[in-house]
C-alpha positions as CSV (number, residue, x, y, z in Angstrom):
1,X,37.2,-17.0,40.7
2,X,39.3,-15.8,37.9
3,X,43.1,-16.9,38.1
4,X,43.8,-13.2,38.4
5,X,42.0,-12.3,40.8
6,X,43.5,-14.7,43.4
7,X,46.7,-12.9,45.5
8,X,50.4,-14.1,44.6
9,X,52.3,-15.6,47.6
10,X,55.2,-13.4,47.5
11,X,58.7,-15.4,46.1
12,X,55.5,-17.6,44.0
13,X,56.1,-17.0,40.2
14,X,53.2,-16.7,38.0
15,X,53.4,-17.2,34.4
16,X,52.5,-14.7,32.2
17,X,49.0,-14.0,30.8
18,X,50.4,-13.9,26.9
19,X,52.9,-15.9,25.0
20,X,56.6,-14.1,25.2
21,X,58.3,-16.3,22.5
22,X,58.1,-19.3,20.6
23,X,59.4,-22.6,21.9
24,X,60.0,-24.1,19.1
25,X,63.1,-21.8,17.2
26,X,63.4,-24.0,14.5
27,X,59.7,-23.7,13.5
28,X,60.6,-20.2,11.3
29,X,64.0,-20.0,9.8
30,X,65.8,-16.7,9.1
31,X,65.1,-17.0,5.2
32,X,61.5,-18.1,4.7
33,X,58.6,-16.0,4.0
34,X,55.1,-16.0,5.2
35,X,52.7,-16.8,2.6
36,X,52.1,-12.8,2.4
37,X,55.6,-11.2,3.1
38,X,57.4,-9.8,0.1
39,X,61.1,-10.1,-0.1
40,X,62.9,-7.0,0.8
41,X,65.3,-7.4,-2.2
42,X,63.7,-4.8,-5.2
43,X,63.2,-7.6,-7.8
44,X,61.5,-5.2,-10.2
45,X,63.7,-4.6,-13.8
46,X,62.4,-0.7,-13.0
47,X,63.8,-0.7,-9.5
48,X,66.8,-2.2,-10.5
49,X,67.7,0.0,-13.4
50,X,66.8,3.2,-11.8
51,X,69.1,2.6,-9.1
52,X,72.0,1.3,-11.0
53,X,71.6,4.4,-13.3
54,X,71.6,6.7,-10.4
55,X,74.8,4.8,-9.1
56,X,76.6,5.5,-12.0
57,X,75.4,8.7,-12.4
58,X,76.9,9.5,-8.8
59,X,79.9,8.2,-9.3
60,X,80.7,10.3,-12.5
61,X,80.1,13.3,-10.5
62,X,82.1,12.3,-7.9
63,X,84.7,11.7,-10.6
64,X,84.2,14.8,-12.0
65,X,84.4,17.2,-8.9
66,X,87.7,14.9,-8.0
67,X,89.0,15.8,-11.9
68,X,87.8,19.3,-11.3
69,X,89.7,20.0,-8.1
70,X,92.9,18.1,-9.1
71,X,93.2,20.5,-12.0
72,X,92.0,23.8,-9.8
73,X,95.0,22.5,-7.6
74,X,97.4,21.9,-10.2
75,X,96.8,25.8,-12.0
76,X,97.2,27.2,-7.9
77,X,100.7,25.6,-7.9
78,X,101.3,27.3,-10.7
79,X,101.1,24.6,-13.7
80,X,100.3,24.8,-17.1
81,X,96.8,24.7,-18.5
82,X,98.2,21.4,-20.5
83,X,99.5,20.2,-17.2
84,X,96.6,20.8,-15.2
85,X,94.1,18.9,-17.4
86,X,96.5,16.0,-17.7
87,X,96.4,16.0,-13.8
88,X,92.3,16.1,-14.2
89,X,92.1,13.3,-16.5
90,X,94.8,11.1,-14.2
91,X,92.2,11.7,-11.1
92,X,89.3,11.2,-13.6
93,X,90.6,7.6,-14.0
94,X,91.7,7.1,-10.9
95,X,88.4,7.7,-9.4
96,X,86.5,5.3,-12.0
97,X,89.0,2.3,-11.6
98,X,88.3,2.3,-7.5
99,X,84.5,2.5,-7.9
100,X,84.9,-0.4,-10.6
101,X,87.4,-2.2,-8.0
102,X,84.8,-1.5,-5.2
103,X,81.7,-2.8,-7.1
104,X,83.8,-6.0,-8.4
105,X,84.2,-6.9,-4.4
106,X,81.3,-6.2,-3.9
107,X,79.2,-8.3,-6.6
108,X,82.0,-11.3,-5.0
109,X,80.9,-10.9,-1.9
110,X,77.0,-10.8,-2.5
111,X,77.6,-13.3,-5.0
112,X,77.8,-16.0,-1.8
113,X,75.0,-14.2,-0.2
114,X,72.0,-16.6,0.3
115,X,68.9,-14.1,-0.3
């Protein structure tokens, strides 16, 4: 007779036909890789450069549209063409300066990241 088969006593636990989780947790560690798992980091030189490009490419435009409506803002209050693209160029830099703030941080913090 398969152990199936035979009726459960109510209240009787019965253990389950598969294996729910390991017993041992220290037998796989967070960071190791099966012998066919690929990291997830992009270790490719093409990966990496393509998405550092498109970085900085987004944050010039977002640099750019900032420039553009600091100037748009500064000709509605009624300043001087001069005026206006000084105020353009100050948001300009001010944009670049935070992303480059931003990205320092952030290289110090995944700097003492263990991958």
């Amino acid at each position: 007779m398969e152990p199936f088969d035979q009726a459960v006593q109510p209240g009787a636990l019965r253990s389950p036909p598969f294996d729910i989780g390991r017993t041992n947790r220290r037998e796989h560690q967070p960071g190791d890789l099966r012998p066919r798992q690929q990291p997830i980091v992009p270790r490719e030189p093409a990966v990496v450069l393509a998405i550092l490009l498109l970085t900085v490419t987004i944050i010039i435009l977002i640099a750019v549209l900032a420039a553009a409506g600091a100037a748009k803002l500064a000709r509605l209050d009624g300043a001087t063409y001069p005026t206006a693209l000084a105020r353009a160029a100050v948001a300009f830099t001010a944009v670049l300066t935070l992303a480059a703030a931003v990205a320092t941080v952030l290289a110090e913090v995944c700097s003492h990241l263990t991958w």
